[in-house]
Structure formats: C-alpha cells, structure tokens
C-alpha positions as CSV (number, residue, x, y, z in Angstrom):
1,X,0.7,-51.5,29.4
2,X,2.1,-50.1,32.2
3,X,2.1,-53.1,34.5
4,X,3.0,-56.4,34.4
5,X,1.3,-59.5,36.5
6,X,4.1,-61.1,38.8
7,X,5.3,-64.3,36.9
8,X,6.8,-66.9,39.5
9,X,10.7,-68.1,38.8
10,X,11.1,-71.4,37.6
11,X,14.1,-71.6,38.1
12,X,13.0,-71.2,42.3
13,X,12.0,-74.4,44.3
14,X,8.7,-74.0,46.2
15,X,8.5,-73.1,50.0
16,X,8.9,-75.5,52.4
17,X,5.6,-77.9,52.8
18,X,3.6,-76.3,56.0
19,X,1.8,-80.2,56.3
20,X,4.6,-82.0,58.8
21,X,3.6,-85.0,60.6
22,X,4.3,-85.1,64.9
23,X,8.3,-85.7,65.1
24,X,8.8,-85.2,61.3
25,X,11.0,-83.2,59.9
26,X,9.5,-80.6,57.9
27,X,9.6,-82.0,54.3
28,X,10.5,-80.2,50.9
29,X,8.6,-81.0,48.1
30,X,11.0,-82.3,44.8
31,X,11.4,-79.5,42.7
32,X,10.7,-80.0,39.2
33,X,10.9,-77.4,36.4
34,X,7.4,-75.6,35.2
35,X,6.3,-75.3,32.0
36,X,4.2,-72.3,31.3
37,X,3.3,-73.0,27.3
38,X,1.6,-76.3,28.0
39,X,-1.7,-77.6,26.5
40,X,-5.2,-76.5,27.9
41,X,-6.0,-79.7,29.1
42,X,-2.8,-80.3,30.9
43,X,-3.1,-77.0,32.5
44,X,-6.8,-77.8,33.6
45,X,-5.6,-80.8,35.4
46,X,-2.8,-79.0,36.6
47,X,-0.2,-81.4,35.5
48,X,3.0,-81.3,33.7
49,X,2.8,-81.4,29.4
50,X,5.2,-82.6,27.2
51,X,4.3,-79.5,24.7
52,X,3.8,-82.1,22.0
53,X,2.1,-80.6,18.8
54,X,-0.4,-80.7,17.7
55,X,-1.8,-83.2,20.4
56,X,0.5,-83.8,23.3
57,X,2.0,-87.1,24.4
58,X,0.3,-86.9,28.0
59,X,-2.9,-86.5,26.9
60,X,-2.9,-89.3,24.2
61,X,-1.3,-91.8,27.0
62,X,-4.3,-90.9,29.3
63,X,-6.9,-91.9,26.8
64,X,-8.0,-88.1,27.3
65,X,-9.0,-85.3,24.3
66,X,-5.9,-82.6,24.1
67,X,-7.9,-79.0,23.1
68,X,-4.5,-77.6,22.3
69,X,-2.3,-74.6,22.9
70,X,-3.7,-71.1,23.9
71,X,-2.6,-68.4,21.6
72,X,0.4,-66.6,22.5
73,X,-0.4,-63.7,23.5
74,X,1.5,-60.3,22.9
75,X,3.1,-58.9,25.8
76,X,4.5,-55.6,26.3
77,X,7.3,-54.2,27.8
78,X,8.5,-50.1,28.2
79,X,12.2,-50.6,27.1
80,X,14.2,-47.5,28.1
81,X,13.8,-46.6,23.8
82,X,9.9,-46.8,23.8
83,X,8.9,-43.2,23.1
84,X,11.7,-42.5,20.9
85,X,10.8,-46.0,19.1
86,X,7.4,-45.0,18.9
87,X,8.0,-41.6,17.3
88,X,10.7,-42.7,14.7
89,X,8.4,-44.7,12.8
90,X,7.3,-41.8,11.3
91,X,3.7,-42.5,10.3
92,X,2.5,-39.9,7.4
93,X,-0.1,-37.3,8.8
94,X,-2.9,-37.5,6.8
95,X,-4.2,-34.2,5.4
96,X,-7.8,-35.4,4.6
97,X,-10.4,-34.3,6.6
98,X,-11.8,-36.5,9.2
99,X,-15.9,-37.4,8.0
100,X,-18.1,-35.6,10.1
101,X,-20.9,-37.2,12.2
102,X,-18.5,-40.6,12.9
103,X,-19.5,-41.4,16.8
104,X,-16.4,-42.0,18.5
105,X,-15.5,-45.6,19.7
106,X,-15.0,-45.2,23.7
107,X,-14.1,-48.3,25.8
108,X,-14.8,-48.6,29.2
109,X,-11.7,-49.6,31.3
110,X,-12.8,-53.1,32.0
111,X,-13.1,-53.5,27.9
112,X,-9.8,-51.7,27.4
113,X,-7.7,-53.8,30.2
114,X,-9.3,-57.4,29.5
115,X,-8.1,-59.3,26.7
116,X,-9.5,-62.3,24.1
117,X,-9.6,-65.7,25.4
118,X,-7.8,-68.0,22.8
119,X,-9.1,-69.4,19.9
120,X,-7.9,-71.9,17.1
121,X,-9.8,-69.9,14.1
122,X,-10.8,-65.9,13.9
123,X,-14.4,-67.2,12.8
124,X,-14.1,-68.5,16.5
125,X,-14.0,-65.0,18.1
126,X,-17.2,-63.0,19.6
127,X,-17.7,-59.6,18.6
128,X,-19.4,-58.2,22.0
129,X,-22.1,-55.3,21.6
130,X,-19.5,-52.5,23.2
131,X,-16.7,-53.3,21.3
132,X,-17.3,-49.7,19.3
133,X,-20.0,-48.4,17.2
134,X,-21.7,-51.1,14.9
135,X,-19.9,-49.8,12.0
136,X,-16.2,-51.3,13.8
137,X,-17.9,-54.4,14.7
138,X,-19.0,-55.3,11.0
139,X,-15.6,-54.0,9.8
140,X,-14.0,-56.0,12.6
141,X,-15.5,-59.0,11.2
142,X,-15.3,-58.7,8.0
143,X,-11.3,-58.3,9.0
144,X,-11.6,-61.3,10.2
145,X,-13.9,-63.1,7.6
146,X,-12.0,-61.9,4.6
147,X,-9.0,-59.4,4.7
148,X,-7.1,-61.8,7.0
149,X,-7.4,-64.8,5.0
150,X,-6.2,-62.7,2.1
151,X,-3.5,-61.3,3.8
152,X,-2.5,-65.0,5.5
153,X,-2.2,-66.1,1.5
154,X,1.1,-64.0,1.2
155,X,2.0,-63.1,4.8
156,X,1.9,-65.1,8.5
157,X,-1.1,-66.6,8.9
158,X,-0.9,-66.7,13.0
159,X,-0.5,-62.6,13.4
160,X,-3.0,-61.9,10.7
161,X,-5.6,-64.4,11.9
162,X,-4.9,-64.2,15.9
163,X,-2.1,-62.1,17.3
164,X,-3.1,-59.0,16.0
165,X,-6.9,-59.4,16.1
166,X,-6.4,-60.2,20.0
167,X,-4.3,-57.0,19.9
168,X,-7.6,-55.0,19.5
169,X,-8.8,-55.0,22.6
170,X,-5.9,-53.3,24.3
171,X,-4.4,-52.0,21.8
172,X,-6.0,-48.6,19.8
173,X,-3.4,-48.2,17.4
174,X,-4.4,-51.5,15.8
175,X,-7.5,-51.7,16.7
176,X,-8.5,-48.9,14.6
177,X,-5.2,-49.9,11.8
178,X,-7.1,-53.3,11.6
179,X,-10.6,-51.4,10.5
180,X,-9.3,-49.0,8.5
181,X,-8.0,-52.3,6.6
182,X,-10.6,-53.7,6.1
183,X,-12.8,-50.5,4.9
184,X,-10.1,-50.2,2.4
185,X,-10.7,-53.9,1.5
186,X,-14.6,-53.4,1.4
187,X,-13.9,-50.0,-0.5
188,X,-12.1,-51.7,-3.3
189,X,-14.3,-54.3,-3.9
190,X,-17.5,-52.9,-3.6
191,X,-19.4,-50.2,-5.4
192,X,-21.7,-47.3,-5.1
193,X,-22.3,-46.4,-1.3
194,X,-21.5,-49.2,0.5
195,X,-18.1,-48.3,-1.2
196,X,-18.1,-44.5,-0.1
197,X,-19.3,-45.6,3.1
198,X,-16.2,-48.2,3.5
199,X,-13.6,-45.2,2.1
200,X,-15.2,-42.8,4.5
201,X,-14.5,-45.2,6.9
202,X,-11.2,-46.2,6.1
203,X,-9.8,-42.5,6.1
204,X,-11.1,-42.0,9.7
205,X,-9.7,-44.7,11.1
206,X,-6.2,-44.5,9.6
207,X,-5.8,-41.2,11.4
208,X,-6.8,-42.4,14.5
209,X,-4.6,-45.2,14.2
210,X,-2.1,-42.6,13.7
211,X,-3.2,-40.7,16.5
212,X,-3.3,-43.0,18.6
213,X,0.0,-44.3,18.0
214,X,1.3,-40.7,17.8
215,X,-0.5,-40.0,21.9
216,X,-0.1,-43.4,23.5
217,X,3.8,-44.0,22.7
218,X,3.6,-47.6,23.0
219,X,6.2,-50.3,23.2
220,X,8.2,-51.7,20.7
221,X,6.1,-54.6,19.5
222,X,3.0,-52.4,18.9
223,X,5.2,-49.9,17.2
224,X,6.5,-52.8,15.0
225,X,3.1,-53.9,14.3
226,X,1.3,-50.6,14.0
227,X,4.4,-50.7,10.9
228,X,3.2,-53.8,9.3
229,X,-0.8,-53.0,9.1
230,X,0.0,-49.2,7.9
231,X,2.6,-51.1,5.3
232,X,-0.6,-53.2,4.1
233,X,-3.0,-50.2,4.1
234,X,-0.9,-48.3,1.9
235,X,0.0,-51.5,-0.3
236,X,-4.0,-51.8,-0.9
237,X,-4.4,-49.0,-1.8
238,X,-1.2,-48.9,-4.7
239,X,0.8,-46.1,-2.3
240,X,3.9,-47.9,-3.5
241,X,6.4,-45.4,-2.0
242,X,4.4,-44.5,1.4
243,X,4.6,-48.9,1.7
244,X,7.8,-48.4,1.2
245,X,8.7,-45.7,3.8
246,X,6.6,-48.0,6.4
247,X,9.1,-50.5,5.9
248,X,11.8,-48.3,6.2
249,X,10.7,-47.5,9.5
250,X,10.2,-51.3,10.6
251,X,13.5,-52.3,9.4
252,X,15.0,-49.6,11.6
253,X,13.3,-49.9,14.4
254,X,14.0,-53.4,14.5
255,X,17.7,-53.4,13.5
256,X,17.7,-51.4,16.6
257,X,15.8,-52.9,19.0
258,X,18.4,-56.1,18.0
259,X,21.1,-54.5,18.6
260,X,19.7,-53.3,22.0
261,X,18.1,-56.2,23.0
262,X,18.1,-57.3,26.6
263,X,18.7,-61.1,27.2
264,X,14.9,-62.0,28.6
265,X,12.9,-59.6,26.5
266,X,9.2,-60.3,27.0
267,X,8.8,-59.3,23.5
268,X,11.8,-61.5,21.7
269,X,9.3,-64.4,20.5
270,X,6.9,-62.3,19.3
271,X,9.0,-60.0,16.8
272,X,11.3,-62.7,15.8
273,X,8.7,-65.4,14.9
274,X,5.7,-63.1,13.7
275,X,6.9,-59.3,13.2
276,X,10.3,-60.0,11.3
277,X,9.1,-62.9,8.8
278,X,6.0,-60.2,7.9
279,X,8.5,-57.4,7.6
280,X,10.7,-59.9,4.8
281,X,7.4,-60.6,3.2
282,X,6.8,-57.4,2.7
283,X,9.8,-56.5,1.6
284,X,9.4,-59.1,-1.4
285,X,6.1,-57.0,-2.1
286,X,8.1,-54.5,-3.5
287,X,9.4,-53.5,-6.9
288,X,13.0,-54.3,-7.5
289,X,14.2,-50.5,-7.9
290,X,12.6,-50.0,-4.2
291,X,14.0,-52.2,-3.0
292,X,16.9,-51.3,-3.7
293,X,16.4,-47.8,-1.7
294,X,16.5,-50.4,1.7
295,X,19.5,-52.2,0.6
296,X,21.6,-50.1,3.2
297,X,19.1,-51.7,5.5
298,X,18.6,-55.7,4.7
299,X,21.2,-56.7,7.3
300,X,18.9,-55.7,10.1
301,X,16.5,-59.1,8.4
302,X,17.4,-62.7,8.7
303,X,16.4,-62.7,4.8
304,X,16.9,-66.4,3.1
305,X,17.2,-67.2,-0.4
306,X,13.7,-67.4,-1.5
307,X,13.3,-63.6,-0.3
308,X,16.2,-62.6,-2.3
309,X,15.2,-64.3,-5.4
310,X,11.9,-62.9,-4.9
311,X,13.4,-59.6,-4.3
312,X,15.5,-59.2,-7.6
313,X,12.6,-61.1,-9.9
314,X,12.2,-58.1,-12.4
315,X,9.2,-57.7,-14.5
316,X,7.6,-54.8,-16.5
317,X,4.4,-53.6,-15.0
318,X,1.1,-54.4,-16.1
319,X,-0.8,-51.9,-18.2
320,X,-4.0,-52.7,-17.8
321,X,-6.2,-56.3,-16.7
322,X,-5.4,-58.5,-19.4
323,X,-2.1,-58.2,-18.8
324,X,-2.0,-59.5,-15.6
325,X,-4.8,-62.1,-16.8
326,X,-2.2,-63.1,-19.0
327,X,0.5,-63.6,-16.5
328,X,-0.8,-65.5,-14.0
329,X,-2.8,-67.8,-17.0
330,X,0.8,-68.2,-18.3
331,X,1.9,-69.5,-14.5
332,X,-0.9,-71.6,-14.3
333,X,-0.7,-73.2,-17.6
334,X,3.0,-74.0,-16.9
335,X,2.6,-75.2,-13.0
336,X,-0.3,-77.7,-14.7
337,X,2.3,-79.0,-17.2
338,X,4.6,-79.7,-14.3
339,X,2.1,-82.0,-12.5
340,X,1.3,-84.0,-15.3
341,X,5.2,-84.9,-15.4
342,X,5.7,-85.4,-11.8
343,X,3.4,-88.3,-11.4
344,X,5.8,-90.5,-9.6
345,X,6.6,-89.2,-6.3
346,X,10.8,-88.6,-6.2
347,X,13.3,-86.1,-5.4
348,X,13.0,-83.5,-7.4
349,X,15.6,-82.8,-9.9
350,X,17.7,-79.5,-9.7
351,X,15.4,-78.2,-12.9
352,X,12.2,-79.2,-11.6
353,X,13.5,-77.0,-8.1
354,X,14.6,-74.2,-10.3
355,X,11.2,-73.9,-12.3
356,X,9.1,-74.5,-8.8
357,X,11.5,-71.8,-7.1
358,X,10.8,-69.6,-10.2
359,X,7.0,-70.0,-10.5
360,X,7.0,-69.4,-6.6
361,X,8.8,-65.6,-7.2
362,X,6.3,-65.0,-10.2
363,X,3.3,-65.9,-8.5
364,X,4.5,-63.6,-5.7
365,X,5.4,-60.6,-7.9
366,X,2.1,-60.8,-9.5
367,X,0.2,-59.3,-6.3
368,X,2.6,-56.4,-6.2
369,X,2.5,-55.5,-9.9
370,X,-1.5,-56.1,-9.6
371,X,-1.6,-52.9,-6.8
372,X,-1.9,-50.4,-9.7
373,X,-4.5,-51.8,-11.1
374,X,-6.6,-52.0,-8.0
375,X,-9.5,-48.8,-9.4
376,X,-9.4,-50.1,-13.2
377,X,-11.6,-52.2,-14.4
378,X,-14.8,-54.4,-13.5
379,X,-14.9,-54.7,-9.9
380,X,-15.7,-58.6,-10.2
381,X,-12.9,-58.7,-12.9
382,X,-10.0,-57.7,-10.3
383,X,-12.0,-59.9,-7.4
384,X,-11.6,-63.1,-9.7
385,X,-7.5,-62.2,-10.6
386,X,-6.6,-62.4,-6.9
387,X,-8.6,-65.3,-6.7
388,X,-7.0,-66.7,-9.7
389,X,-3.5,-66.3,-7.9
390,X,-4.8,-67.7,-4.5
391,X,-5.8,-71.3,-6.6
392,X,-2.5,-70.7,-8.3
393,X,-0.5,-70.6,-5.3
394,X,-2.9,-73.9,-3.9
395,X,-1.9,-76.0,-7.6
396,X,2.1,-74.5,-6.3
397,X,1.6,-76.1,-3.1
398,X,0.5,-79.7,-4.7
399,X,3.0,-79.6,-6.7
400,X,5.3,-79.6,-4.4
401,X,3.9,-81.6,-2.3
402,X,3.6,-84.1,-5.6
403,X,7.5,-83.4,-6.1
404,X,8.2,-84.4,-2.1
405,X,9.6,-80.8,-2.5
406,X,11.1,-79.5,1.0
407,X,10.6,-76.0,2.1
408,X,13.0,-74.2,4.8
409,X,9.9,-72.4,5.9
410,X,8.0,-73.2,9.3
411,X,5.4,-76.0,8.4
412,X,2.6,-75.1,10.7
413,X,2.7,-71.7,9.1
414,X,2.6,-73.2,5.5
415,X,-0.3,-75.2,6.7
416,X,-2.2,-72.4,8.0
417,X,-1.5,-70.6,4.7
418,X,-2.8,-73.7,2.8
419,X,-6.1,-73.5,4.9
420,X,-6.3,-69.5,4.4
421,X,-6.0,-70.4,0.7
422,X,-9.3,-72.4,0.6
423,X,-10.9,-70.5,2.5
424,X,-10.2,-67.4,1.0
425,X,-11.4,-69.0,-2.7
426,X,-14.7,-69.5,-2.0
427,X,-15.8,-66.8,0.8
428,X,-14.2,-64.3,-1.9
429,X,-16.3,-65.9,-4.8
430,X,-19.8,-66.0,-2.6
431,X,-19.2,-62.6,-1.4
432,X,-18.8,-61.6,-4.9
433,X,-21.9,-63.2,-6.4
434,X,-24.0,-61.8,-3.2
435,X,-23.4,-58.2,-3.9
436,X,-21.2,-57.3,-6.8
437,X,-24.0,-55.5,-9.0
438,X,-22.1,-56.9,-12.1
439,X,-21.5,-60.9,-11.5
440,X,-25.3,-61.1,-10.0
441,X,-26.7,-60.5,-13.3
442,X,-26.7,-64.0,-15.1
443,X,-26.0,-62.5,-18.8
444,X,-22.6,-61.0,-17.2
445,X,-21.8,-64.2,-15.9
446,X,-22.4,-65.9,-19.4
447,X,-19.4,-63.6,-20.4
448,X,-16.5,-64.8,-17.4
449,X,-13.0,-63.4,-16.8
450,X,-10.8,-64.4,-19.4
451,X,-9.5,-67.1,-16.9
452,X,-13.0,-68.2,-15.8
453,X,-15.1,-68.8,-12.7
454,X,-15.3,-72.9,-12.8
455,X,-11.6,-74.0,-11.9
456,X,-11.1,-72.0,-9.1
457,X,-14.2,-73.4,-7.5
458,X,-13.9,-77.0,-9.3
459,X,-10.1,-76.8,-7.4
460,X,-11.6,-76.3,-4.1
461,X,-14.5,-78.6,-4.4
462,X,-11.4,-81.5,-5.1
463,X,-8.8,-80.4,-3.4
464,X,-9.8,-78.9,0.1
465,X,-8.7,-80.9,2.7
466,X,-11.9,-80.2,4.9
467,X,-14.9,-81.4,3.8
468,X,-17.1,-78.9,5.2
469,X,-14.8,-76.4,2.2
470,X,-15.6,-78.8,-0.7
471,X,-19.2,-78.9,0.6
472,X,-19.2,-74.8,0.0
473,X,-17.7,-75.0,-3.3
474,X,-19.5,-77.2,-4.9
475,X,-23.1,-75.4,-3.6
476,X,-20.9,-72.3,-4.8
477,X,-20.3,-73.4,-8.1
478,X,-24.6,-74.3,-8.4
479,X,-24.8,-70.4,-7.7
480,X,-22.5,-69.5,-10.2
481,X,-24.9,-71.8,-13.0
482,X,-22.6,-70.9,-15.9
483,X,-21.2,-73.0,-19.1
484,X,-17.4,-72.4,-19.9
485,X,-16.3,-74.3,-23.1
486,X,-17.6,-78.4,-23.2
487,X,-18.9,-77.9,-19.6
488,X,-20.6,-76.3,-17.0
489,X,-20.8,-76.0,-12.9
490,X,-23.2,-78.6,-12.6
491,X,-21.1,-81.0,-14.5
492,X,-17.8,-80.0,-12.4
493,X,-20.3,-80.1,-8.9
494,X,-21.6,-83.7,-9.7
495,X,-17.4,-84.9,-10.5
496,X,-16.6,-83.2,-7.5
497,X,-20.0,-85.0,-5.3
498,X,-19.1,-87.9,-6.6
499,X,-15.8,-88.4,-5.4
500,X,-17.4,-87.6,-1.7
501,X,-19.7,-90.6,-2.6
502,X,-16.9,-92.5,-3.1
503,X,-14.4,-91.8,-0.3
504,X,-17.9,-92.5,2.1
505,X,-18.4,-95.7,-0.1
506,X,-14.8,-96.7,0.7
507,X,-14.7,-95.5,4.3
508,X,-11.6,-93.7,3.1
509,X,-10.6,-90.4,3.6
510,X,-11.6,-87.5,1.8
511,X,-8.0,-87.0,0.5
512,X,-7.2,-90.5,-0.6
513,X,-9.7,-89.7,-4.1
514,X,-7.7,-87.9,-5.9
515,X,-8.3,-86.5,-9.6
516,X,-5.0,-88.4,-10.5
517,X,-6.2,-92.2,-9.4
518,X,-9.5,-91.8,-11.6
519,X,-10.3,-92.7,-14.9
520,X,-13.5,-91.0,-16.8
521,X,-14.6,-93.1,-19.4
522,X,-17.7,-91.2,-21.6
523,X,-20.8,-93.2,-23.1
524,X,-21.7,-91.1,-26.3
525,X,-25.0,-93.4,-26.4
526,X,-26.2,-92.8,-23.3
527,X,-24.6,-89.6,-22.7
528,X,-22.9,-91.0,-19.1
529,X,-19.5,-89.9,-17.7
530,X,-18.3,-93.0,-15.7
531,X,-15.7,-92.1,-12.5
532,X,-13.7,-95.1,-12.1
533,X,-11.4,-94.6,-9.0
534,X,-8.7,-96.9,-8.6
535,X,-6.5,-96.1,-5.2
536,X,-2.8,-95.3,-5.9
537,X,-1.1,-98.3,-4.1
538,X,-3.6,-101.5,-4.7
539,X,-1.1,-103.3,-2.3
540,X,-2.4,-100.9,0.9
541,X,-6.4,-100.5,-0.3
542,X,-7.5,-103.1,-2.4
543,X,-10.7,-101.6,-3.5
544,X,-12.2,-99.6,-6.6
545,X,-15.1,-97.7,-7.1
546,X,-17.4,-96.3,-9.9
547,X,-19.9,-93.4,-10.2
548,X,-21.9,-92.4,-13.3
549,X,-23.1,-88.8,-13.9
550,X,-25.9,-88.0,-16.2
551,X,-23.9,-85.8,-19.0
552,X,-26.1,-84.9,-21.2
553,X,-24.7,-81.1,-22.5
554,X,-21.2,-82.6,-22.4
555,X,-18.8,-82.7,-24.8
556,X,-16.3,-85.0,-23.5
557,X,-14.3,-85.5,-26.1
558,X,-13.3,-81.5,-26.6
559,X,-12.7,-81.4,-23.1
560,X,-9.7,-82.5,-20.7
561,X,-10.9,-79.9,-18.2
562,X,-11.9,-81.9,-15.5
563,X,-8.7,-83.8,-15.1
564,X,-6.1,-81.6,-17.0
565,X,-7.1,-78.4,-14.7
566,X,-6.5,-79.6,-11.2
C-alpha cells in the first residue's frame, strides 16, 4: 500500500492533562509503556495485558472470559528495493492461453482497501457476495476448507490458514495465487468436468497472479509470499524444477532483504516467523540432487538439523502407486512397533531419537516423491495415500508425545499442525466418498487401497482431541460401511462410541480414554466384545469402566486391529 496509518510512539509520554483544578499545577499523567499486541478483551476495556497465551493473566484475575489475540496482520512497507525485488523473482510467463468467457473479478475500492477482521479458524471467515465472480468464492473456500489444512500438514499452519487468506483482500497477486491453488487441488482430485472446469480455472488465475505481480510491483513480503504459493502450485502439479526455481528466487530475495534490513522493519516479524520457516520447508520438499543446485544459497536460511537431515535423506523414486503404498505401510508398520515399546513414559534413548528423527525425514520425503505420481492411478487411490501419510504423521506425533520427545520447533505451530492433521483426515475422506465417481460405488469400496479406509478414520474417531472431530469420524466411517479383514466400520464406530460413553460416564475428559488403558476381553458364546477401561494412574482417578458391543461378524481372535493399529 502506499500509505501507512500514523502509529503513536511509545516510547513518548502523553501531553500534559488539560483537566487542572483552580491554583493547581497543571498535572502530568504517569507514563507507562503501551502494548499494542494485547488480547481483545484487554483492548475492549482499554486496559493494559500481560500478553499471556493462550488466556492472559488479567483476564483470568478479573473473573472475565479472554477471546484472544487478533491475527497479525501483514503490513507493508515500499523499501527503496521494492520494484527491483518484485521483478527479480522471476515468475515463469505462462504460454497457455487464457480460457475465454472467464468474467473478470473487479473490486470496488472500499473492497480492495478494507481488510479481514480476525479470526481463530479459516472456517470462521465470511465469503461476502462481491468478493469476485462465484467461481473465486467457491474456490476461495474450498482453499480454505481443504487445500490449507493440507498444506498446514507439512508447512506453517498460521500463514496457510490466516495470514495469507487475510492477504486476499488487498492483495491480487495472492488472491488470485490462492485460487489458482486450490483449482489445481480440485483439478487433481476430481474427474470429468468439474475437473476441466477446476484446470481451466487454475491456468487463468496463475497468470493473473503473475500479472498482477508483474503490474503492481509490490513490497517485499508480498513478493516473498507471491514465491511460496507459486512454489506450491508448481509442487502440485509435479513441476519439480519450476518449484525449484521459485525457491531460488525466495532464497535470494530474502538473503537480500537480510542483508539490507533496516532496524524497525514493519515487515521483520512477518518474514522471519512465517515466510522463512515456509521457505526451509520447502526446501526439504525437494529431491536431494536439487537441492543441491541452492547449496550456494542455504546460508541466506536459518536451516536446523532436522531440515538438513531431511534435505540429504535419499531415496529412489516411486514408479508407480504401490510403491509408495509400500513405503509409507513400511513407516507405519514400524512407528506402531515403536509405540508398543514405549509404554512407560521416559527420556527417550539416543536410538529411540534416531529412529523417530529418521521416520520424521521418511514421512516427509514421501509427499515429494508422491508429486510424480499425482495423474496416475485411481483418483480415490492417490486421495487415500496422502491421507495415509497425514494419520502417519498424527501416530509420529503420539509417539513422541508417548516418548516425552522434545522438539526445537515452535509449539503453537506444532499444535496447529496437529489440529490441521485431524481435520484434514476426515474432510478429505467425506469429500472423497461425496463425489469421487469411484469410492461412491459400494462394490469399489469392497475392494480398498491396499492400506485401507478403516484406520485412518478408526485413528481419528480415538485420537482427536475435539470431540466434535471424533463425532465426524465415526458418522464417517458408518458412510464408508465396508469390512476389512475380522472387522468392519461399524465394529471400529461402536469401540470408538464407546469410549465417549465412558469418558461422559466418568466425567473425564475425552483424552484421558485412551486405546492403551483398555482391555477387550471377547465372549465367543455370546458374541460380546467387553471394553474394560482402567485409567493409567489408579492413585489420581480411582475409577473403571466397562462397555459391551454386540459383535456378532467379529472375529476377535484373528484380529489385534483395534488396539495394535492406533
């Protein structure tokens, strides 16, 4: 933008008080430092916070509800660099035709100037009618619904999920980078014309993205983050070496904008906590040999060890489906056999750390070896391998957690990750069974990926930490109505029911009954599957609870499914 509002000096007292009594002095009021990032509440009552997160301190003294923090949003500046910035990330032109008979997205300039109000969750922010033609506002959400919780899986949650979705409405180049995303998203996992329809769409917005970038020479931090979204565009759609060059062009621009970097930059929070971590990450998406093309420029990242283990994990690339079916059932196998020997919370030894670090760089490798195979195959089939490797990275994230495992990363951002993950599982699967032409059709679904459709869902249903998520997966895994081996969805829905029975029974929370602390003891007579939940310290909840399910097309005794897979 080309202005800036007028932001008062903290570091000034206030003017003299006008309000003087007869034969007073005129008084000064005691000057006390602002804060600007405090929480909405404290800033409604127009009193100083403590920033405390997630609740602050001043709040929970007055007895009063904290709504938290407003998003940060991103603020521009025009640094003396900014055209030459903006054209050195040299974007590629795109030589395909633009569709004909697209109606143009204008804004008016009270839509272009204004920006979101904050919001904790994207599924929290209103599309409003003139936002564009109705084909951005269904791609816009569907960004929001799906491609960002993908993304958020492997990348900052915050900027996928917020930052950059606020960006939209003053911002062209991403607005129109964001749906061209997530056309490219719908394109490649859809089919027939909604697909065309979605590539159409995808083509036309990418080169206004570029366009737009190219004619409105923003600042820095757009430029940085028009990089990133072209870097995932081209990454969706298996353009390896264009991802590449995208990077290329981040690292550049940012190794110069560091070494240029003016002591209160507007824009320093907002590259170094969202831009730079998303440039590393993808970095890591890359293959080891291009990688080593940007070795000349790593020093401009802050890169720690994980990223360089990541970064030089070699693997040959998969040739076709089953090879990466086979890869990631090979992770998951071994991260299961892990839990079962870390029961007992305890540091974790130096080879427990080294096989965690390991199956961490794996699990990340996968999705960049997985890119070429993004037109082979069943549709449904490549939908339920990234889904697979989103409830891989969840069993990771137990583990550690199991292990008491420490991670140098920030933990709100792994949190927000951890929720994306979730999410991600069972919106992905729903969407899926709604409109994948394939996995409607119940006799397909009698034949499932190799890896299967109950454990992701029969993970979620257990696992999620909000109950309104288990509550989906387990009406999810109804819809699904298939049998895998001994047992089928509505076997792993009733387990996963009735341990919500229980922590309601036990007025304990949700995450307290746990898959570990209960013992399944099966009545061949009767054909009953008792749930005997016993809570992991007896000292600190004395209290135990049973539920019987109705198993009639069980086979127990071939099957260690239920607790052996989660």
């Amino acid at each position: 933008m080309d202005s800036h509002p007028s932001i008062v000096n903290p570091k000034e007292p206030p003017p003299l008080s006008s309000r003087t009594m007869p034969g007073d002095k005129a008084r000064t009021k005691k000057w006390a430092p602002k804060t600007f990032n405090g929480c909405l509440t404290c800033k409604r009552r127009r009193i100083k916070c403590d920033e405390g997160k997630p609740t602050c301190q001043r709040c929970i003294k007055s007895n009063i509800k904290c709504n938290g923090y407003a998003a940060p949003k991103i603020r521009l500046f025009e640094p003396a660099a900014a055209s030459t910035a903006s054209s050195s990330t040299g974007p590629p032109t795109a030589d395909t035709a633009l569709p004909s008979g697209q109606e143009s997205a204008v804004l008016d300039d009270s839509q272009t100037n204004s920006r979101l109000a904050s919001y904790h969750h994207p599924q929290q922010l209103s599309l409003v009618p003139r936002f564009g033609t109705q084909e951005e506002s269904q791609s816009f959400q569907f960004f929001l619904e799906k491609t960002s919780d993908l993304i958020s899986v492997y990348s900052q949650p915050y900027l996928w999920t917020v930052l950059l979705p606020q960006a939209t409405w003053h911002q062209p180049s991403i607005k129109h980078s964001l749906i061209a995303l997530a056309s490219l998203h719908q394109y490649l996992t859809t089919v027939g014309p909604v697909s065309q329809r979605a590539n159409q769409s995808f083509v036309f917005h990418y080169n206004n993205a570029i366009r737009a970038l190219v004619a409105d020479k923003p600042s820095i931090d757009i430029v940085l983050a028009a990089c990133v979204v072209f870097w995932a565009l081209e990454n969706f759609n298996g353009g390896g070496q264009v991802a590449i060059d995208h990077m290329q062009a981040a690292i550049k621009i940012l190794g110069e904008w560091k070494s240029k970097r003016r002591p209160n930059d507007p824009a320093k929070d907002f590259i170094t906590k969202y831009i730079e971590p998303t440039i590393r990450d993808g970095v890591k998406f890359a293959s080891k040999c291009r990688v080593e093309e940007l070795a000349g420029q790593m020093s401009a990242l802050s890169l720690t060890t994980r990223d360089v283990r990541i970064m030089n994990f070699d693997y040959p690339e998969f040739n076709n489906l089953e090879d990466a079916a086979d890869y990631l059932g090979d992770c998951i196998n071994k991260i299961l056999a892990l839990k079962r020997q870390a029961k007992v919370p305890l540091s974790p030894s130096p080879d427990l750390i080294e096989q965690m670090e390991e199956l961490d760089a794996r699990l990340y490798k996968w999705m960049n070896l997985f890119q070429n195979l993004t037109a082979t195959g069943p549709v449904y089939i490549r939908r339920m391998l990234v889904v697979h490797n989103v409830t891989a990275n969840i069993l990771l994230d137990q583990l550690k957690t199991q292990a008491q495992y420490s991670s140098t990363s920030d933990e709100e951002q792994e949190q927000e990750a951890r929720r994306c993950r979730f999410n991600f599982t069972v919106i992905e699967v729903e969407d899926m069974l709604r409109y994948d032409p394939l996995a409607t059709v119940e006799s397909r679904r009698k034949k499932p990926p190799s890896l299967g459709f109950i454990p992701p869902a029969f993970l979620v249903a257990t696992t999620a930490p909000k109950l309104e998520t288990r509550t989906r997966a387990i009406n999810l895994m109804r819809m699904l109505n298939v049998t895998e081996g001994p047992w089928s969805t509505e076997h792993a829905a009733q387990i996963a029911e009735g341990m919500l029975e229980i922590a309601r029974d036990c007025a304990v929370p949700i995450s307290a009954v746990d898959l570990r602390h209960i013992h399944f003891e099966f009545d061949e007579g009767r054909r009953v599957l008792s749930m005997r939940w016993e809570p992991e310290d007896p000292a600190k909840l004395n209290v135990s609870m049973v539920k019987r399910i109705d198993a009639q097309n069980m086979n127990w005794r071939d099957s260690d499914y239920a607790t052996g897979r989660v």
